[in-house]
VOGU-3710 file (C-alpha; in Angstrom, 3 decimals, decimal comma):
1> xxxxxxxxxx> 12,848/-219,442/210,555  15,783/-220,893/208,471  17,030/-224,696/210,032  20,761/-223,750/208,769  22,756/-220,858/209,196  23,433/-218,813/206,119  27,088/-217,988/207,091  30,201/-217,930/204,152  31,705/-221,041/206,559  31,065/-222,689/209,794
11> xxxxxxxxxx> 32,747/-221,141/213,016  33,663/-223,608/214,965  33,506/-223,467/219,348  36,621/-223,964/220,114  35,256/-224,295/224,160  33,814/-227,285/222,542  34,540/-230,674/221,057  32,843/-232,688/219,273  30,029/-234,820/220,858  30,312/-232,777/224,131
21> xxxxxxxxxx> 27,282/-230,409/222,921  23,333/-231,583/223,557  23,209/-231,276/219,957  24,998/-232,826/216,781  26,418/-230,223/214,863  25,829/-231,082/211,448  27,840/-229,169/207,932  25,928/-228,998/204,934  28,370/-228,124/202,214  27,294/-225,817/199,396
31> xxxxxxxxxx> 25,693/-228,063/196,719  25,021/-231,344/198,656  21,992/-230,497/199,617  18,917/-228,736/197,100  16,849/-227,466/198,864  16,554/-225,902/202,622  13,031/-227,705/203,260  14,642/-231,229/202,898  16,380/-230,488/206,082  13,442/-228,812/207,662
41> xxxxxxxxxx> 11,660/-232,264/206,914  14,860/-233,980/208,472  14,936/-231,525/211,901  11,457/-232,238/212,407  12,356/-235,879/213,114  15,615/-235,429/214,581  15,218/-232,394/216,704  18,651/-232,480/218,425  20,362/-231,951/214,616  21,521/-228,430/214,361
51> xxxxxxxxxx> 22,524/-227,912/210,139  25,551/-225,459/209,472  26,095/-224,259/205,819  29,740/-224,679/204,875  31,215/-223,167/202,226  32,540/-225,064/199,507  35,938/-224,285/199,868  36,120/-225,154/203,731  39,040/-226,417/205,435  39,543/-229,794/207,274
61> xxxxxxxxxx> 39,673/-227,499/210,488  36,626/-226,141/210,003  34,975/-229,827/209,041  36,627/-231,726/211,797  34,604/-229,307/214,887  31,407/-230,698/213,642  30,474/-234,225/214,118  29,206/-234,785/210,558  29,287/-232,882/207,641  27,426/-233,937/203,974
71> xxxxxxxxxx> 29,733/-233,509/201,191  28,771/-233,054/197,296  30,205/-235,642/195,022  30,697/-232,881/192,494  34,398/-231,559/194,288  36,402/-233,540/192,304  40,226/-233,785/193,415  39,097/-231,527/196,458  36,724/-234,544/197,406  39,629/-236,488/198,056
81> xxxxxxxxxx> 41,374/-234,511/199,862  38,939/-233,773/202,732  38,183/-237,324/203,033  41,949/-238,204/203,639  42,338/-234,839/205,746  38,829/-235,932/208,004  39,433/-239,214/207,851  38,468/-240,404/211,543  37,680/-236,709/212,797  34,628/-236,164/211,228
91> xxxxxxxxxx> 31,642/-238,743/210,010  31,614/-237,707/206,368  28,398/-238,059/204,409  28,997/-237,702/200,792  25,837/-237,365/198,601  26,840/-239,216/194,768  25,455/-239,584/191,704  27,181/-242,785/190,718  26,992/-245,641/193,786  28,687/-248,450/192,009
101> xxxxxxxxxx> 30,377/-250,968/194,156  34,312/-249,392/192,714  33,090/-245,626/193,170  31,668/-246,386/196,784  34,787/-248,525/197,791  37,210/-245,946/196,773  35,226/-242,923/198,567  35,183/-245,820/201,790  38,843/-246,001/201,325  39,366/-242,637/201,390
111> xxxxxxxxxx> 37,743/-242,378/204,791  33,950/-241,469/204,017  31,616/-242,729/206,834  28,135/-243,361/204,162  27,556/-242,729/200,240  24,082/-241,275/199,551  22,414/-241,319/196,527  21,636/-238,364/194,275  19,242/-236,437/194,390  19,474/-236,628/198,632
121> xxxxxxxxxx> 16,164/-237,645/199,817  14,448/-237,165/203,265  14,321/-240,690/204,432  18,132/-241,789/203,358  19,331/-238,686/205,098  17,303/-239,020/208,590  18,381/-243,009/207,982  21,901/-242,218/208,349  22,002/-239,669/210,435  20,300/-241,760/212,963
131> xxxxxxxxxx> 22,935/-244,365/212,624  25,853/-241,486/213,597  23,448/-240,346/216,410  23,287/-243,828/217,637  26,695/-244,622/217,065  28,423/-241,722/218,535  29,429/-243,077/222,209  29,850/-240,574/225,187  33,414/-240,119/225,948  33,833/-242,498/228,905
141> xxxxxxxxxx> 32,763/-245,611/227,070  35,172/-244,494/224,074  38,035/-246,724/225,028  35,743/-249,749/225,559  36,827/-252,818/223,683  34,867/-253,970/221,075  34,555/-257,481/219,802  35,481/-259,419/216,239  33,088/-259,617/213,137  34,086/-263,027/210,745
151> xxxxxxxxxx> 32,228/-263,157/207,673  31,546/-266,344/206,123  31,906/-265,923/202,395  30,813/-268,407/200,024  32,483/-269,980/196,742  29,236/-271,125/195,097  26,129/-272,699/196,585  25,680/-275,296/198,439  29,393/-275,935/199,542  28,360/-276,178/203,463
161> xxxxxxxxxx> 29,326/-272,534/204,391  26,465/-271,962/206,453  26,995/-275,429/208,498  30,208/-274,707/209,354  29,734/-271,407/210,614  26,831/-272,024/213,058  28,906/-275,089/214,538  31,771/-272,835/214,709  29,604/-270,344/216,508  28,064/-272,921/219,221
171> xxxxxxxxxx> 31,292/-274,391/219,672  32,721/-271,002/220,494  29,753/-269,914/222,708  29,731/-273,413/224,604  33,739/-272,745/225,706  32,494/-269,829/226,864  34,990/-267,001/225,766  32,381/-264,352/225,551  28,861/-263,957/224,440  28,936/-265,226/220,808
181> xxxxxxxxxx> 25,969/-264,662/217,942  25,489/-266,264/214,280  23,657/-263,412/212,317  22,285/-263,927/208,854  22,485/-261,244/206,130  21,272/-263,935/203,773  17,896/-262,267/203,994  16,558/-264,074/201,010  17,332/-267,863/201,957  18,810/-267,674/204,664
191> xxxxxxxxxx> 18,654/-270,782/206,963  21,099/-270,083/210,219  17,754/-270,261/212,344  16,977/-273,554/211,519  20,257/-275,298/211,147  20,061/-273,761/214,924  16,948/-275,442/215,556  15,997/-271,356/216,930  12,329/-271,391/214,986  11,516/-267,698/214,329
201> xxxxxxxxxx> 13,675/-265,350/215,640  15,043/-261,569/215,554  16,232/-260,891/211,958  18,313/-257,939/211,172  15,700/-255,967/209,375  13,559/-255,986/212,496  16,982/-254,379/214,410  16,830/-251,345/211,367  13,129/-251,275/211,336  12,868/-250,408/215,142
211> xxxxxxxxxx> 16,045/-249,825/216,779  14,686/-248,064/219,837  13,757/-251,455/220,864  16,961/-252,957/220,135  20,011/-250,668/221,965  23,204/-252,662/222,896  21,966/-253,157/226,413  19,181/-255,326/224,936  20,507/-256,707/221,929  21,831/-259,816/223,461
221> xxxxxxxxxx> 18,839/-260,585/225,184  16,357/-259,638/222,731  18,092/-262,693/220,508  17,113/-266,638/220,743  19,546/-268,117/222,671  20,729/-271,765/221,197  21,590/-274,575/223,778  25,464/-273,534/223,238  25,084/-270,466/224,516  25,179/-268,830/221,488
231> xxxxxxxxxx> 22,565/-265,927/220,102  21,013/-266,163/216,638  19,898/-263,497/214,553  18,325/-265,641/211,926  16,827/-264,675/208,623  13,784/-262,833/207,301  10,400/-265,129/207,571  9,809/-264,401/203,351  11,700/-263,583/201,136  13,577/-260,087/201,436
241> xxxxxxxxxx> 14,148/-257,752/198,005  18,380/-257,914/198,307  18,198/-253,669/198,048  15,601/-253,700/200,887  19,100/-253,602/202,471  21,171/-250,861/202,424  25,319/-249,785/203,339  23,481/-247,584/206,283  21,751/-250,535/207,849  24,442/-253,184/207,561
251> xxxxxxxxxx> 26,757/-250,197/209,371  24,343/-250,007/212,064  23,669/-254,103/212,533  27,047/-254,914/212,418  28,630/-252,285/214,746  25,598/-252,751/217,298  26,774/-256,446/217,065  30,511/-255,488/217,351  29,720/-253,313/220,631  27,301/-256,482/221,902
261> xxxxxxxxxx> 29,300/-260,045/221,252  32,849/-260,679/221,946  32,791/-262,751/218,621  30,065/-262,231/215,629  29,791/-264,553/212,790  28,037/-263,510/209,119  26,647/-265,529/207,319  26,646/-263,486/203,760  24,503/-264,561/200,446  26,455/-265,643/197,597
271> xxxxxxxxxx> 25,948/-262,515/195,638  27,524/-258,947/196,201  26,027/-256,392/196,708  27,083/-252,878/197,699  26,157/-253,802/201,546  27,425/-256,987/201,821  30,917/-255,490/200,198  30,355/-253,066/203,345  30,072/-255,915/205,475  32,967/-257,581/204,412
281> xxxxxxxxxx> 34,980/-253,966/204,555  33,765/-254,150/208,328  34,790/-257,358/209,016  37,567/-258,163/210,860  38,008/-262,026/209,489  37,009/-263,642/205,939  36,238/-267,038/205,773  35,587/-268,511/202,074  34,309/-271,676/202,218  34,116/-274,147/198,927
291> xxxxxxxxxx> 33,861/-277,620/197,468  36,432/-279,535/195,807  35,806/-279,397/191,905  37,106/-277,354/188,832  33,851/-275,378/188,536  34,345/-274,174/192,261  37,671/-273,900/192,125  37,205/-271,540/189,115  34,573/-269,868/191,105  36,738/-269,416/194,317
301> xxxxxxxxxx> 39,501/-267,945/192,134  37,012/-265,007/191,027  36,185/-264,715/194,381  39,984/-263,959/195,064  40,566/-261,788/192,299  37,282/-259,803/193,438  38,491/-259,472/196,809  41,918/-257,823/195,462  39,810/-255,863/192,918  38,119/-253,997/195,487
311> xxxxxxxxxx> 40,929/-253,460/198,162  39,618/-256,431/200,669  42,822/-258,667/199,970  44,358/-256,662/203,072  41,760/-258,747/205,380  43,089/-262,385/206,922  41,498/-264,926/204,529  41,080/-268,434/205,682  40,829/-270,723/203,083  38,550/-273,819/203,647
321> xxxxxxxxxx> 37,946/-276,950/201,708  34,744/-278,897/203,195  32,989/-282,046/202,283  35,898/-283,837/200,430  35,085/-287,400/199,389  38,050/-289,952/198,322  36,455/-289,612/194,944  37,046/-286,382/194,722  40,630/-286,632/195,857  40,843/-289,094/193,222
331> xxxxxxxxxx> 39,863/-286,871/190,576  41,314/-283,738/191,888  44,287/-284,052/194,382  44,738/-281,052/196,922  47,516/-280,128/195,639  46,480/-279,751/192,066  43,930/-277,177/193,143  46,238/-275,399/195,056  48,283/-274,889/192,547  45,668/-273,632/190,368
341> xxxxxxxxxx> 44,870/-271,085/193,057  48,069/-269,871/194,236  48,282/-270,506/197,497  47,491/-273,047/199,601  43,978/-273,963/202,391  43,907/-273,573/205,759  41,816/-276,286/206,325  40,266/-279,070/204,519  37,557/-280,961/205,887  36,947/-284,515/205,135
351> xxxxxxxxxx> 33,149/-285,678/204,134  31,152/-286,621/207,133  27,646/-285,878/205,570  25,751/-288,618/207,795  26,903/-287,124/211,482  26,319/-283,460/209,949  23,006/-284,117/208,362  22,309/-285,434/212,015  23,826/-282,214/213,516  20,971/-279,998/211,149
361> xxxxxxxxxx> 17,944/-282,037/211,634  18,469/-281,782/215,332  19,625/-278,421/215,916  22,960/-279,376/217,856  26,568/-279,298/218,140  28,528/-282,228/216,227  29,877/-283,652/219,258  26,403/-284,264/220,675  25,977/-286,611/217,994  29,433/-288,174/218,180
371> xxxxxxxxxx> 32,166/-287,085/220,425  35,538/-287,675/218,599  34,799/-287,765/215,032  37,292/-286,027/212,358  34,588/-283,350/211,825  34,439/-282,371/214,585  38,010/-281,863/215,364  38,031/-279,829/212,074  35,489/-277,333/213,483  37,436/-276,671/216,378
381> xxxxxxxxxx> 40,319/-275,742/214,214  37,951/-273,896/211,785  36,644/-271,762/215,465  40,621/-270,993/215,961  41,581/-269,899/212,965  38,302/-268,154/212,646  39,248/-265,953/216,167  42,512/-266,104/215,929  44,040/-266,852/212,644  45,516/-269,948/213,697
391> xxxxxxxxxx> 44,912/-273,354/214,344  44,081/-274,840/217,381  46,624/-277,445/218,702  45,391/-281,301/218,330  44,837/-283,078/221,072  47,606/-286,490/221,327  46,480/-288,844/219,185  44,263/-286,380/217,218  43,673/-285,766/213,630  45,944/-283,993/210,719
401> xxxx> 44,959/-280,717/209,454  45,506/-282,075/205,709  44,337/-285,721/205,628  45,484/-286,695/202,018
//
């Protein structure tokens, strides 16, 4: 018996919407898909997909009464078109020959959900398809809130990115505006356990390899909890292959973290990569992070220009300078770099490398090793403007935001 109906187009039921069925109505456009058995192979694991064959030449009225449809790359000028007529009706699948970081950022622009790769095979399909599945919310949670996703985005190695954004994390969990988690997607060296002091811990590739075990209701729980309050999802124990990762599987991490945690910060590796672009296209926040020096200031000006290059420059950037020494200043005023970049940081953060190196070894906040010190002062400012966009207000007496 055939798994998709041979029918000219899909008829929708218009006694029907979408998501209100047992099943999840899935379109299979002429030409995205080879060969009928591939989607046998697919039903067999998800039995509640039920595969409609839509003609090429299909409308957005007949895409948008299914909950998915998979789209050829091959429509050319029609492509577009059903993505920007869809866009937010219909989780749009589109299978492509050519997954390069511009032509996937343009087709996510347009309003597709997930890029496949050409030819479609059996496990990417039943990969994202299971995201969807998982994602798609029954209609009375549909208005629930969801919380903020920063990434933490690095200018270089080594410039203190990762510190700051666990002790931005604890200090957010330990005023205790909502559950707060630090996840690393630096799944090669990765180090937001240990800074933590959180020893082995849930990773995100144990969330994609077995996420039965790991619904929203148990997310939170299922993570190490640091003395702040706040949950880690730490790196991989060895060393991960960067494609091991995929656009699918950051989708699902992040928005299972979204629906969990009233604030989630990332913790991305210093190269891109087609998923960690999706993770910054999913965040709500970007915080780049880097040293003052004309190698990293050239570096965080590519960063910039890469941010604009692929349509990211719409997302609030905060701008932070950490680590500065006197000698540094000395060689390179503030205002020098600023110039060179354009505009000017949000925060710079003096060099306080004994009370931080304290901070790691330990596993604690900065103001368990000294209440009242300039650092830490700058990482409650870093915490607002990471929320909120905007600085926190010093206390009397406190410190300036720009110390030069």
């Amino acid at each position: 018996m055939s798994v998709i109906e041979k029918a000219e187009s899909y008829v929708p039921d218009t006694t029907t919407q979408p998501g209100e069925t047992d099943h999840y109505e899935v379109g299979v456009v002429d030409g995205a898909v080879s060969a009928e058995s591939l989607l046998a192979l697919v039903k067999a694991h998800l039995p509640t997909i039920r595969f409609h064959a839509v003609a090429r030449d299909a409308g957005p009225t007949v895409l948008t009464a299914l909950d998915a449809v998979i789209l050829p790359g091959d429509l050319g000028a029609r492509l577009d078109e059903l993505l920007k007529g869809t866009a937010g009706a219909v989780k749009t699948l589109v299978v492509l020959e050519d997954t390069s970081i511009s032509a996937s950022r343009r087709l996510f622009s347009l309003g597709a959900t997930d890029i496949l790769p050409a030819p479609l095979t059996e496990s990417s399909l039943i990969l994202s398809l299971e995201r969807l599945i998982r994602a798609a919310p029954p209609a009375a949670s549909k208005s629930r809130s969801e919380g903020s996703v920063v990434a933490m985005l690095k200018a270089g190695g080594g410039v203190g990115a990762t510190f700051l954004a666990t002790q931005t994390a604890a200090h957010l969990a330990r005023r205790n505006e909502g559950l707060v988690c630090m996840a690393d997607l630096d799944i090669q060296f990765g180090t937001v356990a240990e800074y933590l002091d959180g020893g082995q811990s849930v990773t995100a590739t144990d969330v994609i390899a077995n996420p039965a075990a790991f619904s929203d209701t148990t997310l939170a729980t299922a993570l190490l909890e640091h003395a702040s309050g706040c949950r880690i999802m730490g790196a991989p124990k060895d060393v991960a292959p960067l494609e091991s990762l995929t656009i699918s599987h950051v989708e699902t991490v992040i928005s299972s973290l979204r629906r969990t945690f009233a604030t989630t910060l990332v913790d991305l590796p210093s190269v891109w990569t087609q998923w960690s672009y999706r993770a910054l296209q999913m965040s709500d926040r970007i915080v780049l992070v880097t040293n003052l020096s004309v190698p990293h200031i050239q570096i965080i000006k590519r960063q910039m220009r890469l941010l604009t290059a692929q349509k990211l420059d719409d997302k609030p950037l905060v701008l932070v300078l950490n680590a500065v020494t006197a000698d540094q200043l000395s060689a390179l005023p503030v205002k020098v770099a600023e110039k060179a970049i354009g505009r000017s940081f949000d925060l710079v953060i003096a060099d306080d490398a004994r009370t931080a190196n304290l901070a790691v070894n330990q596993g604690v906040e900065i103001q368990d090793i000294k209440r009242g010190t300039k650092i830490a002062g700058s990482i409650a400012q870093l915490a607002s403007l990471a929320v909120s966009g905007t600085p926190a207000t010093a206390a009397s007496g406190g410190f300036n935001l720009k110390f030069w």
